[in-house]
VOPAGU-2260 file (C-alpha; in pm, 1 decimal, decimal comma):
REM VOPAGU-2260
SITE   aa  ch    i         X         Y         Z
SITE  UNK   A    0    8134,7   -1189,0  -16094,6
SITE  UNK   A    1    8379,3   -1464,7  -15989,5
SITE  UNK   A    2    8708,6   -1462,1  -16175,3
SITE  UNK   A    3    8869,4   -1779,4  -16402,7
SITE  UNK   A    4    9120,4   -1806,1  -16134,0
SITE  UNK   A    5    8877,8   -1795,0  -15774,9
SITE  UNK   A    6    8832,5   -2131,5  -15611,6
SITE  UNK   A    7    8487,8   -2291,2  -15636,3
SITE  UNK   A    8    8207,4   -2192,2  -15418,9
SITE  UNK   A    9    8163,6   -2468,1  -15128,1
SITE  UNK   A   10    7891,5   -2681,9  -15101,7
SITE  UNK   A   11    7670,5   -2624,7  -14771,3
SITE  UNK   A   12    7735,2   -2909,3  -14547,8
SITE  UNK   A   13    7562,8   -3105,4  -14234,5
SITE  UNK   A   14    7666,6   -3329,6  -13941,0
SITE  UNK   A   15    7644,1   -3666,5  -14001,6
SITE  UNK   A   16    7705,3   -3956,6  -13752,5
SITE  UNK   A   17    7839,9   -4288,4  -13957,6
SITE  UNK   A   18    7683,2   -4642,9  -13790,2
SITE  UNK   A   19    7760,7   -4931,7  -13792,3
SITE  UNK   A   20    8080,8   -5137,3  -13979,6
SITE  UNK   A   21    8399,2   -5218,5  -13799,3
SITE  UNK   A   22    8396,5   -5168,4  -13445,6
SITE  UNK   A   23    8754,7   -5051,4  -13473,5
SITE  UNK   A   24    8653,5   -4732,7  -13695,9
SITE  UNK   A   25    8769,7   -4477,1  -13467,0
SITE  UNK   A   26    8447,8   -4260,2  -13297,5
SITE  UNK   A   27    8646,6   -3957,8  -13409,3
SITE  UNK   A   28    8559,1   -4056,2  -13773,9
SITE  UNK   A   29    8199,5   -4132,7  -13716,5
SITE  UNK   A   30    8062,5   -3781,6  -13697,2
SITE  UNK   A   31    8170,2   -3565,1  -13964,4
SITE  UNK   A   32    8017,2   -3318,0  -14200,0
SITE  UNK   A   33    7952,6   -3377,9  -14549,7
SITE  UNK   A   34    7761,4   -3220,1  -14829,0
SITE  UNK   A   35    7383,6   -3169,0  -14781,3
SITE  UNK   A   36    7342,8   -3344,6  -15111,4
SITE  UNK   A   37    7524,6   -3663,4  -15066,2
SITE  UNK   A   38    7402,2   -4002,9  -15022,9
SITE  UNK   A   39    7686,2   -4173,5  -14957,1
SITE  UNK   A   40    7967,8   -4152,0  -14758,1
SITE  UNK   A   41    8329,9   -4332,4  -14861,3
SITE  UNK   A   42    8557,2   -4417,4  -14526,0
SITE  UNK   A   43    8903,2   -4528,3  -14629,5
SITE  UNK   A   44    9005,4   -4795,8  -14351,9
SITE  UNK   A   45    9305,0   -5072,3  -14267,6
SITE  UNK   A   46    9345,7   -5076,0  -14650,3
SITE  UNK   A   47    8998,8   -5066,9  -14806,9
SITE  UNK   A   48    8715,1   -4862,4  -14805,6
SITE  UNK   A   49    8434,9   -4866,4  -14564,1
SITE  UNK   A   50    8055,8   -4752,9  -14733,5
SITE  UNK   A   51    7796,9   -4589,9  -14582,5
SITE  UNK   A   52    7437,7   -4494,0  -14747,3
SITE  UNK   A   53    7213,8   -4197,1  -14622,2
SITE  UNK   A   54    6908,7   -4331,4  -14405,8
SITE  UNK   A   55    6756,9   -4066,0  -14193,1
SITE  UNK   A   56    6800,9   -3772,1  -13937,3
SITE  UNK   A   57    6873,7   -3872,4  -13612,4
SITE  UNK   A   58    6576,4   -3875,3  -13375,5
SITE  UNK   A   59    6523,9   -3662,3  -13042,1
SITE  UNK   A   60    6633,6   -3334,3  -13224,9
SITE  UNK   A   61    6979,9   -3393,2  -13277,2
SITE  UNK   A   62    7013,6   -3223,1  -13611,1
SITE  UNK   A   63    7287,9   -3478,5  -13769,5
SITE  UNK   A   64    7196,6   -3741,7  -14059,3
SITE  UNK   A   65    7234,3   -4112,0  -13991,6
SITE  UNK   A   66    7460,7   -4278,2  -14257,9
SITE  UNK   A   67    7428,9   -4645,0  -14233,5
SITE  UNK   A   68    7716,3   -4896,5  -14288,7
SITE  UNK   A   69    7681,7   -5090,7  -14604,1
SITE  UNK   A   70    7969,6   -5271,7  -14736,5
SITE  UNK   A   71    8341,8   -5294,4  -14745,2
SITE  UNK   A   72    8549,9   -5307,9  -15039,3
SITE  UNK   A   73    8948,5   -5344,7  -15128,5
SITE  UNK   A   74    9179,7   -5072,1  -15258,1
SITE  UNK   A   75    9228,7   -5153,4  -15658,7
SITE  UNK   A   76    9629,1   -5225,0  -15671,2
């Protein structure tokens, strides 16, 4: 039985592969994991935030999920 004080369980993750959006998103950011649940992915970028939506596993059996560029907004000031 977990205690008051023991850190939350972690949420299973996947790979993911980000396309699409500025070509100056570094490829190191592009594949990440994220939780299994998620649709949407949240990229903060030369002082905004880039958005990605869920779209579909990547074909020819690589196992990560495709999360396709969407928009771009501003950081609130």
């Amino acid at each position: 039985m977990p205690e008051a004080n023991d850190p939350p369980a972690l949420a299973p993750t996947i790979p993911a592969v980000l396309e699409g959006g500025p070509n100056d998103l570094p490829a190191t950011v592009r594949r990440l994991r994220v939780p299994a649940d998620d649709q949407k992915v949240k990229i903060a970028h030369r002082g905004g935030y880039e958005h990605f939506e869920r779209a579909a596993p990547r074909p020819s059996g690589d196992t990560a999920v495709v999360f396709h560029w969407t928009t771009r907004t501003k950081v609130a000031e």
